[in-house]
C-alpha positions in Angstrom: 0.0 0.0 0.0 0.9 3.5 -0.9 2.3 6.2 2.4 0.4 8.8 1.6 3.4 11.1 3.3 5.4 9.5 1.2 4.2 11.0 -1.9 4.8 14.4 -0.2 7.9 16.5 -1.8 11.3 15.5 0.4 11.6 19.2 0.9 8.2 19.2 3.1 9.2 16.4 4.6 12.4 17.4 5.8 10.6 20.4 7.8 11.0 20.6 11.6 8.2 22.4 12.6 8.4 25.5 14.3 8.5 25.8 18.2 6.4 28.2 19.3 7.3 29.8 23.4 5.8 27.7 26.4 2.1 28.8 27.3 1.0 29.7 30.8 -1.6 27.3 30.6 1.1 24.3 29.7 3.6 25.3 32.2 0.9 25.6 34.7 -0.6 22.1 33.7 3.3 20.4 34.1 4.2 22.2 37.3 1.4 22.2 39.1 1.3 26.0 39.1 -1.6 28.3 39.0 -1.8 30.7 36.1 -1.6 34.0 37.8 2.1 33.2 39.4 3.4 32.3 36.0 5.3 34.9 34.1 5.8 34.6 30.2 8.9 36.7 29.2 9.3 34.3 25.7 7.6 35.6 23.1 9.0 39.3 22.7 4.4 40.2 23.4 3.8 43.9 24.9 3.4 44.0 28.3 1.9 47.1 28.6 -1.1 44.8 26.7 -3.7 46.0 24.0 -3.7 49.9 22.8 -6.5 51.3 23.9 -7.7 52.6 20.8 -7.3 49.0 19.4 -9.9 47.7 21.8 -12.6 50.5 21.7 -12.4 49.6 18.0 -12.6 46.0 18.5 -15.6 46.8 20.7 -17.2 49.1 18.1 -16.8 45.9 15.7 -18.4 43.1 17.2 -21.4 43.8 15.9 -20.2 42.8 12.3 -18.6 39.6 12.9 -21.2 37.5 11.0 -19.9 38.9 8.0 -16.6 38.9 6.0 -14.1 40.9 6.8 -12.9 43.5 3.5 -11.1 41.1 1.7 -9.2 44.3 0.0 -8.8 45.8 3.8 -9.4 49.8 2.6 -9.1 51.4 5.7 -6.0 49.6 7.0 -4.3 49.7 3.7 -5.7 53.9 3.5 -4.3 54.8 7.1 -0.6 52.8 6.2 -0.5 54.5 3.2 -1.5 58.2 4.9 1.4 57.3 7.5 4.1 55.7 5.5 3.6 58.0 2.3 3.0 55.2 -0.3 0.5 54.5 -2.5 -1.9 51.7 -1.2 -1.4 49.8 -4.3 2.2 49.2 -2.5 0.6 47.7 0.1 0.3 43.8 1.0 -1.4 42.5 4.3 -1.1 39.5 6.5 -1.9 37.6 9.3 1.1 38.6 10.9 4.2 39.6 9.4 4.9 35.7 8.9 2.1 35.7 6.6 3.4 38.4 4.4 7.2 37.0 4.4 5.6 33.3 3.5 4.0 35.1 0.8 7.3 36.2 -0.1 8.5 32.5 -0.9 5.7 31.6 -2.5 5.7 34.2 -5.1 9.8 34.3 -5.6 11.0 31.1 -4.6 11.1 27.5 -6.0 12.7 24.4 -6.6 16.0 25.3 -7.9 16.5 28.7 -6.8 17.9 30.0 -3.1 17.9 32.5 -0.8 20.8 34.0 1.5 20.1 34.6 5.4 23.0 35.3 7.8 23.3 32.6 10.4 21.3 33.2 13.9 18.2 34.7 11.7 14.9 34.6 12.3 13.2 30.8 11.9 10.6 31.6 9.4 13.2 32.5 6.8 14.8 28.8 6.6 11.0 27.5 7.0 9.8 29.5 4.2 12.6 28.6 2.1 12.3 25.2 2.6 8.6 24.8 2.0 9.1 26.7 -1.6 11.5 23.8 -2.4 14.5 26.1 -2.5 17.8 26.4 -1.1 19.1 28.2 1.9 22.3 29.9 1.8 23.7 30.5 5.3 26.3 33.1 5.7 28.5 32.9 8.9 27.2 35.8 12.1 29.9 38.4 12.9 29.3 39.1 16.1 26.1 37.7 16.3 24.7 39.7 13.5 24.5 40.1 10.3 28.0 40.2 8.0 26.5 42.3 4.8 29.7 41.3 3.2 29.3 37.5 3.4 25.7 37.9 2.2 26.8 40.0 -0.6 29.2 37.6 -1.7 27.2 34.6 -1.1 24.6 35.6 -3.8 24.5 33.4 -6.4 22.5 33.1 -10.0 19.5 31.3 -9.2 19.1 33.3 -5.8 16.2 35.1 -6.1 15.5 36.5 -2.2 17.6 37.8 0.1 16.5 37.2 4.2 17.7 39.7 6.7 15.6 41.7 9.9 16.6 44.7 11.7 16.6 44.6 14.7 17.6 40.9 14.1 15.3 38.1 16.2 16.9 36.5 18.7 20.1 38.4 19.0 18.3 41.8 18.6 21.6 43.1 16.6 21.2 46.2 14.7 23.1 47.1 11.1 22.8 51.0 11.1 21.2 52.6 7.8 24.1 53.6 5.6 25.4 49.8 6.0 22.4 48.8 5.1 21.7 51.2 2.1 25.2 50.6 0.5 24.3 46.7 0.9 21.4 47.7 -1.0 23.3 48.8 -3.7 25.5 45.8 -4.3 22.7 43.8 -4.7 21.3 42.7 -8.3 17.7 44.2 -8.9 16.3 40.9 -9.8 17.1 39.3 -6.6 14.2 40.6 -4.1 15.7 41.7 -0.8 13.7 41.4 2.6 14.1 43.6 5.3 12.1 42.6 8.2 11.3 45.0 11.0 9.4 44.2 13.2 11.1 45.3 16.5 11.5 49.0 14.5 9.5 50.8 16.9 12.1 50.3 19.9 14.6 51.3 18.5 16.3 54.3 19.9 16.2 58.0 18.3 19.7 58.1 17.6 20.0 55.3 14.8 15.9 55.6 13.4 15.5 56.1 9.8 13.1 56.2 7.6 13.8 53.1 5.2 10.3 53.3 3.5 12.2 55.8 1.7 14.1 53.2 -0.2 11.4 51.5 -1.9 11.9 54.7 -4.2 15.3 53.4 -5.3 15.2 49.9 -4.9 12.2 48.7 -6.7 13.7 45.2 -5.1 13.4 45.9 -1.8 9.9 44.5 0.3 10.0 45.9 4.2 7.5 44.0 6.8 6.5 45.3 10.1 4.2 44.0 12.1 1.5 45.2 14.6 2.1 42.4 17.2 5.0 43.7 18.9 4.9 47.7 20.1 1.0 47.9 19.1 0.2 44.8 21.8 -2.1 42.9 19.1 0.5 39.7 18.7 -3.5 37.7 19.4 -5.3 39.3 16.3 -2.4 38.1 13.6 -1.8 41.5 11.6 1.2 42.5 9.5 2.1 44.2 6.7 4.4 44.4 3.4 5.7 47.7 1.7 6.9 47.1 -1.7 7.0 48.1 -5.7 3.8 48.0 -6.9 4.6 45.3 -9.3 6.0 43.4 -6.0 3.0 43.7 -3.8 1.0 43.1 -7.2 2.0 39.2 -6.7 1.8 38.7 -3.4 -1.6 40.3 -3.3 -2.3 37.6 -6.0 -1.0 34.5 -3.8 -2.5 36.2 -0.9 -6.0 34.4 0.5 -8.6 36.8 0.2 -9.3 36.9 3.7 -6.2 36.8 5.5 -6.8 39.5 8.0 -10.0 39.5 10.1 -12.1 42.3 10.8 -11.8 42.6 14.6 -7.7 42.7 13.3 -8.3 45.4 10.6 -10.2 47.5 12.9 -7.7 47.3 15.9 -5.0 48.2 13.8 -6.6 51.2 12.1 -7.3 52.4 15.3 -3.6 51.5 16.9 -1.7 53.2 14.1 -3.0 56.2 15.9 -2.3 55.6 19.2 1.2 57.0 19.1 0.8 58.0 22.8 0.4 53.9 23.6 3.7 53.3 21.1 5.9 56.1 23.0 4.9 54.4 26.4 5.7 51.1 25.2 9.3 52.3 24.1 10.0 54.3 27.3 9.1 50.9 29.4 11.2 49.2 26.7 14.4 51.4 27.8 13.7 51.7 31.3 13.2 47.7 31.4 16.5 47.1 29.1 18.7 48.9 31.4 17.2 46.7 34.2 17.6 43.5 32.9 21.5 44.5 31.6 22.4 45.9 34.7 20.8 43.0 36.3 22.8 40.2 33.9 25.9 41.8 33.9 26.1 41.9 38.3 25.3 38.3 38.0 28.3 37.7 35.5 26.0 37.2 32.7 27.5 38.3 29.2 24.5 39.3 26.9 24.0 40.5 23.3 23.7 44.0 22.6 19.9 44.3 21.5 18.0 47.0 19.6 14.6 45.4 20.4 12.3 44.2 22.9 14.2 41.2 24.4 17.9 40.6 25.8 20.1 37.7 24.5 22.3 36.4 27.5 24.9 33.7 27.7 23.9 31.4 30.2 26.3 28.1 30.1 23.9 25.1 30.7 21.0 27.0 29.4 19.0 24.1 29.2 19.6 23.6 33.2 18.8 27.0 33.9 15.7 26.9 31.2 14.0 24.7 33.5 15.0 25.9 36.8 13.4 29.3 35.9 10.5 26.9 34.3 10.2 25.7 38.2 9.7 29.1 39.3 7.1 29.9 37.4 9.1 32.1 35.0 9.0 31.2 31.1 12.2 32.3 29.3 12.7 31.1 25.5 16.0 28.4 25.0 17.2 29.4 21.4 19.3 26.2 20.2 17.3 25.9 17.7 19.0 29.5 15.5 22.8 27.8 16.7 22.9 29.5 20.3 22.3 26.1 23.0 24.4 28.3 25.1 22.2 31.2 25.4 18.5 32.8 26.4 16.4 35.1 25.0 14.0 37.2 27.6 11.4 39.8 26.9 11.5 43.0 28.3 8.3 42.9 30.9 6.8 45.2 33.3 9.0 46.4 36.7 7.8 43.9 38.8 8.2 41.0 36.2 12.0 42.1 35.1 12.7 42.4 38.7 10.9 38.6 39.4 13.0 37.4 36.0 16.0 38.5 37.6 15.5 37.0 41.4 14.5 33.6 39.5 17.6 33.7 37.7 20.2 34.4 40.9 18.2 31.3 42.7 18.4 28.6 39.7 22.1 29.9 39.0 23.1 28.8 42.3 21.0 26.3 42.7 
């Protein structure tokens, strides 16, 4: 008899499917814990929560949920256009930003072409790649991030994307803009390069810039941001894609038509707004990032540099530690899995929650 699997591409497969961070509700199921003692610093989430203009929107929307959401999404795609100074035919939206880099791969990749993505990059770009059928280029880190040269170089003539976010995820290492714009340059205009920012809202005055302003001169170039991360709607699934016309033309194609719900359309509308919710969100950011590093380097912690919502720290037998903070109640995210078994990613959290991170770390250190 005939696997069925079997008849599946080798590519698919191959796949190990992506590991999402701990739940409460499983931690608290394993340990024995109640919910409300369990802190989850894994998943880079807002903890100031939802904007409040998201949920009065949501509110204002319930009413509507027996119908489809606008497949098209006018008045998200109308406000991101307003903000970002595009057109909206430059515009593609997702359920999440993973939607729109997925959709990426499926209109430019295939068996028998590749894409380049530094080592320690984010997980969905080797995923993505692989499900297409095409091959991944890995280029050595330097210093945990991003070596433009090595990707540069390792371009070859079937490569037809190029993988790369800034802040990176999960060293949070940032490559400032006139790097990043001479990369931009080297690179052939038929090989579509990806610039991923989702952590762009965190990042500090001093090296912001406005990169929307490439899409101008590199017709190449597709930039994704997300609203799960600064905006506090990671449960509603929303992203976006800026890119050529003739770009976001295809994706829209191999996009499903309703890929973005309308309690997610609504909150985001309404959050793009909400820039007083965004400036508090970075301010905690900073205040909880100078914690946390502070806090690492008394206990003799090294840690990444990071440019976004989360700390990468160096913590020998992470695995050990992993599940003596586990014990505590205290969910941290083990990152093996990008090349890093020796280190931790945490979230930046409220006071209280950076402060419990940090007492749960001293105890399973020395425990």
């Amino acid at each position: 008899m005939i696997d069925t699997c079997e008849l599946s591409p080798s590519y698919i497969r191959a796949i190990a499917p992506y590991q999402p961070g701990k739940p409460i509700s499983e931690l608290a199921r394993e340990m024995g814990l109640r919910e409300a003692a369990i802190i989850k610093l894994a998943s880079n989430e807002n903890p100031l929560g939802v904007s409040p203009l998201a949920r009065k929107a949501m509110e204002a929307e319930l009413d509507g949920l027996a119908r489809y959401p606008d497949g098209n999404g006018f008045e998200l795609k109308r406000a991101l256009a307003a903000r970002y100074r595009v057109d909206a035919q430059c515009i593609v939206l997702g359920n999440g930003s993973n939607d729109v880099l997925e959709l990426v791969a499926r209109c430019f990749l295939y068996p028998g072409a590749s894409a380049v993505m530094s080592q320690h990059a984010f997980v969905v770009y080797p995923l993505a790649t692989q499900v297409a059928g095409a091959t991944r280029l890995e280029t050595p880190a330097r210093n945990y991030g991003h070596d433009l040269d090595a990707m540069a170089g390792a371009v070859r003539e079937d490569t037809r994307v190029i993988w790369m976010a800034n802040p990176n995820n999960p060293t949070g290492t940032f490559v400032p803009a006139p790097r990043l714009e001479a990369f931009l340059r080297r690179i052939p205009r038929r090989i579509v390069v990806v610039l991923d920012e989702a952590y762009n809202e965190y990042l500090p005055d001093a090296v912001q810039t406005d990169s929307v302003l490439w899409l101008a001169q590199f017709p190449n170039l597709v930039i994704t941001r997300t609203f799960s991360k600064a905006y506090g709607l990671a449960g509603l699934r929303v992203g976006f894609a800026l890119a050529h016309p003739d770009v976001a033309d295809l994706m829209n194609r191999a996009r499903q038509p309703f890929n973005v719900s309308s309690l997610a359309q609504a909150a985001a509308t309404a959050a793009l707004e909400d820039h007083e919710f965004v400036k508090r969100s970075a301010e905690l950011n900073r205040a909880g990032m100078r914690l946390l590093v502070d806090g690492l380097e008394r206990l003799g912690l090294g840690h990444i540099e990071s440019f976004a919502n989360f700390v990468t720290f160096q913590a020998g037998a992470a695995s050990r530690i992993y599940q003596r903070l586990l014990e505590q109640g205290v969910i941290v995210r083990p990152i093996g899995m990008y090349g890093l078994p020796e280190h931790l990613r945490v979230t930046i959290g409220l006071p209280a929650e950076n402060e419990r991170f940090l007492h749960a770390l001293r105890t399973a250190l020395h425990a």
